[in-house]
PLY file of the C-alpha trace (Angstrom):
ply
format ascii 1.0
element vertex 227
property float x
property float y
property float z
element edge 226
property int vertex1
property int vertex2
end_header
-75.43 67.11 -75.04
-72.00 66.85 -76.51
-68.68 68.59 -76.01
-67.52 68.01 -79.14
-67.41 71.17 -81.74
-69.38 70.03 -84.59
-67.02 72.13 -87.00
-63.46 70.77 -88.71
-60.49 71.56 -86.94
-57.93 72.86 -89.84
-54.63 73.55 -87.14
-53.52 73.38 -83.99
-50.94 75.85 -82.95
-49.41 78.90 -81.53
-49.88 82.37 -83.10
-48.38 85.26 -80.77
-48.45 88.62 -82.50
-47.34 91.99 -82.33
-48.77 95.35 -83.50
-46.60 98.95 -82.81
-47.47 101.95 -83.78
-45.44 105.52 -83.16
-47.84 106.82 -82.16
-51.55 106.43 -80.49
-54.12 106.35 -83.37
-51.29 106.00 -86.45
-51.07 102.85 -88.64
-49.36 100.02 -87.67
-45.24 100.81 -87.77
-44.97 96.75 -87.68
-47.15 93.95 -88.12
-45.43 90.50 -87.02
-47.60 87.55 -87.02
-45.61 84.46 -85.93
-46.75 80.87 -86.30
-46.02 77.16 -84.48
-48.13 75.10 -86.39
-48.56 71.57 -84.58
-51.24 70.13 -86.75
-52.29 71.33 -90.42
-53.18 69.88 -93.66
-49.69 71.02 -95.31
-47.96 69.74 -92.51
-46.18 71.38 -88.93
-43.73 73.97 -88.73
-43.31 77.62 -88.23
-43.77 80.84 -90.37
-43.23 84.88 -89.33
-44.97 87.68 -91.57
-42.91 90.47 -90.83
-43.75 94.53 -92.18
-42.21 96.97 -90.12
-39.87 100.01 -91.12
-36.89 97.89 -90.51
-38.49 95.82 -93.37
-38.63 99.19 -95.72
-42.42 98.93 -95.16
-42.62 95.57 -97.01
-43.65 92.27 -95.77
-41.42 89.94 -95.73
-41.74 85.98 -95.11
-39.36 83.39 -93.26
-40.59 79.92 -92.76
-39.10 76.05 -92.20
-42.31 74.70 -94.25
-43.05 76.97 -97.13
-46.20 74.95 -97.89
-47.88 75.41 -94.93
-46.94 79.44 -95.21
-48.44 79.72 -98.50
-51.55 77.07 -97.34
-52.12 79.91 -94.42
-51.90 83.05 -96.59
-55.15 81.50 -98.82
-57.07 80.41 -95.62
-56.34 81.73 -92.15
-53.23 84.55 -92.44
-54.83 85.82 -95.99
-58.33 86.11 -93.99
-56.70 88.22 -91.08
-54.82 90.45 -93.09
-55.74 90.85 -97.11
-52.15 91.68 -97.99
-51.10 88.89 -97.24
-52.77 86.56 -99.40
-50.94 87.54 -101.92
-48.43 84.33 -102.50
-46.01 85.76 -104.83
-44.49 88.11 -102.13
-41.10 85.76 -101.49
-40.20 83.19 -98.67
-37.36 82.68 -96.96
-35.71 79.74 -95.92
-35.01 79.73 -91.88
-34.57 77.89 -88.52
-36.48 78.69 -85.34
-36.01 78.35 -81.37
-37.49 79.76 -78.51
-36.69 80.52 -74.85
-38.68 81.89 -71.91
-41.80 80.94 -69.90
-44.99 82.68 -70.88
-45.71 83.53 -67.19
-42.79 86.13 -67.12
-41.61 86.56 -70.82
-41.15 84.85 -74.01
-38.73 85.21 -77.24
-38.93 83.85 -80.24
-36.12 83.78 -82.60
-35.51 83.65 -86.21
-32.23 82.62 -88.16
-31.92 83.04 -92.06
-29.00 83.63 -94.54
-28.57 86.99 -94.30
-31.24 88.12 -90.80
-31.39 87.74 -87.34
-34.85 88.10 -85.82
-36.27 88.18 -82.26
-39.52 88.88 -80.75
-39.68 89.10 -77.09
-43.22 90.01 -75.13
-43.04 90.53 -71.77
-45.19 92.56 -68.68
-47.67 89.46 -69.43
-51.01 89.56 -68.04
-53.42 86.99 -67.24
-54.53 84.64 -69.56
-57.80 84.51 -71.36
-59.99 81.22 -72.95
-61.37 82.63 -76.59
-63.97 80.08 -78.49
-66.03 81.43 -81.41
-67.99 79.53 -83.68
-67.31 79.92 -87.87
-68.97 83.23 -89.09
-69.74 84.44 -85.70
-67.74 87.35 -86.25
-68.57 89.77 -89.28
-65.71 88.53 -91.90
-64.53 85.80 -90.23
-64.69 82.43 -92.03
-63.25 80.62 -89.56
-63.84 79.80 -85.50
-61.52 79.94 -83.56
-60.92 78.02 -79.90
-57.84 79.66 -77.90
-56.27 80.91 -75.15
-55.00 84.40 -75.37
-52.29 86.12 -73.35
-52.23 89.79 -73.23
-48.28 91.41 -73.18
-47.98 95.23 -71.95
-44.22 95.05 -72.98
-42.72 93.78 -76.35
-39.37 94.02 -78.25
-38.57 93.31 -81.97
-35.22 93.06 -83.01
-33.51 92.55 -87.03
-29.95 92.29 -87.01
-29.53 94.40 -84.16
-32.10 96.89 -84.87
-35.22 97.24 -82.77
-38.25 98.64 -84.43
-39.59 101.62 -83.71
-43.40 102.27 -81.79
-45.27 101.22 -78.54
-48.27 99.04 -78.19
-49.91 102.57 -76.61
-53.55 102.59 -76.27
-53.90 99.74 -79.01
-53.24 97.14 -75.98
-57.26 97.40 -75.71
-57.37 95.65 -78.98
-54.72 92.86 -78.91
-51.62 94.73 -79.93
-49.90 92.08 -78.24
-50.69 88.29 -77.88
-48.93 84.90 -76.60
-51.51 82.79 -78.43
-49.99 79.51 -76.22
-52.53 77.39 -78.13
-54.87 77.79 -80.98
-57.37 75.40 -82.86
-59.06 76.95 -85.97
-62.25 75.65 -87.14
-63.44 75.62 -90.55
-67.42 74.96 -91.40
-67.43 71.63 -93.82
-71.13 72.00 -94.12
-70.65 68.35 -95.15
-68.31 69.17 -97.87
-64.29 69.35 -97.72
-62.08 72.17 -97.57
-61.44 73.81 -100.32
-58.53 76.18 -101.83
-58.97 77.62 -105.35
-61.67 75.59 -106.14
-60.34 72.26 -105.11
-60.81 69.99 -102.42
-57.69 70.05 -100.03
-56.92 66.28 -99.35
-56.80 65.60 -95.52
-57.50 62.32 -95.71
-53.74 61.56 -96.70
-52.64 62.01 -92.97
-53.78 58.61 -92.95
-55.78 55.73 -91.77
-57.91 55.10 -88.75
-59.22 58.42 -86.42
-56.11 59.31 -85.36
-56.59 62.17 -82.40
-53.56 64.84 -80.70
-53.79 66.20 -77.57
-51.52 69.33 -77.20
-49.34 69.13 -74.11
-51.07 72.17 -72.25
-54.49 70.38 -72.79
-56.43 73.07 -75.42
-56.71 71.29 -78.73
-57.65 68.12 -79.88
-58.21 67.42 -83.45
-59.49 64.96 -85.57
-57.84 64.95 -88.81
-60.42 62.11 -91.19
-63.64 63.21 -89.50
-66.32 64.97 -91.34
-69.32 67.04 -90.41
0 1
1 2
2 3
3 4
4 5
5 6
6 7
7 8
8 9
9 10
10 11
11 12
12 13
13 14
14 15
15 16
16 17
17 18
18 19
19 20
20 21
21 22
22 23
23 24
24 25
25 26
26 27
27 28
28 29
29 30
30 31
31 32
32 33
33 34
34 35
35 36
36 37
37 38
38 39
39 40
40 41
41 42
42 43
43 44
44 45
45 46
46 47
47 48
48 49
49 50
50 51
51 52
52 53
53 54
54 55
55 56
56 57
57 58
58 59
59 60
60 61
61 62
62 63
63 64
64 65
65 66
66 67
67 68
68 69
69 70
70 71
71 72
72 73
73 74
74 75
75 76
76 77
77 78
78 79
79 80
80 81
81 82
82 83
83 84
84 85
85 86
86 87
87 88
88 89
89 90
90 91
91 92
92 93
93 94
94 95
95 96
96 97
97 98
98 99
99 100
100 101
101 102
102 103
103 104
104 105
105 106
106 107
107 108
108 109
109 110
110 111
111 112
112 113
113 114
114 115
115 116
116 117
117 118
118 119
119 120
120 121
121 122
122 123
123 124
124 125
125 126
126 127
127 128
128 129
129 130
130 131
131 132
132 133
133 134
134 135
135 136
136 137
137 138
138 139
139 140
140 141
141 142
142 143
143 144
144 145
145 146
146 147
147 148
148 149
149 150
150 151
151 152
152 153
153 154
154 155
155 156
156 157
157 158
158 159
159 160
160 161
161 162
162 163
163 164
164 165
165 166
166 167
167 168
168 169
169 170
170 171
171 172
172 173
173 174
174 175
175 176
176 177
177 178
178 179
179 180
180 181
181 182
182 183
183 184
184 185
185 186
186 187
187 188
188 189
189 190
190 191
191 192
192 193
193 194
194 195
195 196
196 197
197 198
198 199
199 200
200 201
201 202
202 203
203 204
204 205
205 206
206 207
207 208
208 209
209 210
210 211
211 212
212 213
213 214
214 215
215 216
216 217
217 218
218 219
219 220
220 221
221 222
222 223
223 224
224 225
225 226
């Protein structure tokens, strides 16, 4: 039997998250979605969707790749959250860094023209190993194989302002993640990707079967291989 997933890995990456609310059983005060893309087919780098009251309720976008931001709002981001595959809302230009170890805490910051951002999770719990297959879950296109670390504490700061809320009783659903490493898988069903109709060219990476193992060991892809 092999251990291979028969499905197309899309990325490889890191996507921690964090969900507040003021209150247990309101809306989401801030959404914050943050991405470390190793491996995708528009290319590595790093995106935050940001909507949060110190946002004025609107989301906002700050990436180092813009391609690969808008390539994840019409697959992965846009599937996860609707709003956001909307492409016209505008994208920053900005430069990340991080500091931390994900066994204690872990901060991610943000630098554009005119914002300073920083997410910080902390109170981290231990970690969990995720793997679902492509339309396993009920509106989920795409499988995902990760591991997930659960954060009781977190802190988001914009030019010295911390948002308002508390994870509260939402921590049972994932208010708070370190995603240390995540590999998305797409169903080919012996056909290519495709984005508004059209076949999104992988096989310009380039020649050969050309394989990455992330350092922490959980994702391998294979980025000419088909189903």
């Amino acid at each position: 039997m092999s251990i291979a997933d028969p499905n197309k890995t899309i990325l490889t990456g890191e996507n921690p998250f964090i969900r507040l609310s003021l209150k247990d059983g309101d809306p989401n005060s801030t959404d914050a979605s943050y991405w470390r893309i190793v491996f995708s087919p528009a290319g590595p780098g790093h995106v935050l969707y940001l909507k949060s009251e110190l946002t004025e309720g609107r989301w906002r976008i700050y990436s180092d790749n813009i391609a690969m931001a808008r390539w994840l709002q019409t697959t992965v981001q846009g599937m996860l959250n609707a709003e956001l595959s909307d492409t016209t809302i505008s994208c920053a230009e900005a430069t990340f860094s991080k500091t931390g170890d994900p066994r204690y805490f872990w901060t991610e910051y943000i630098k554009s023209h005119s914002e300073d951002i920083s997410l910080t999770w902390f109170d981290i719990g231990e970690p969990l190993l995720i793997h679902s297959q492509p339309n396993q879950i009920p509106n989920r296109r795409y499988g995902v194989c990760t591991v997930l670390i659960p954060a009781l504490g977190t802190r988001l700061v914009r030019n010295g302002i911390e948002a308002k809320g508390q994870i509260l009783a939402a921590r049972a659903r994932g208010a708070a993640v370190l995603d240390i490493g995540v590999g998305i898988l797409g169903k080919l069903d012996g056909r290519a990707l495709r984005r508004n109709g059209k076949e999104w060219q992988t096989s310009a990476i380039g020649g050969g079967k050309p394989t990455l193992q992330l350092k922490n060991g959980i994702s391998v892809y294979d980025p000419i291989s088909t189903v």
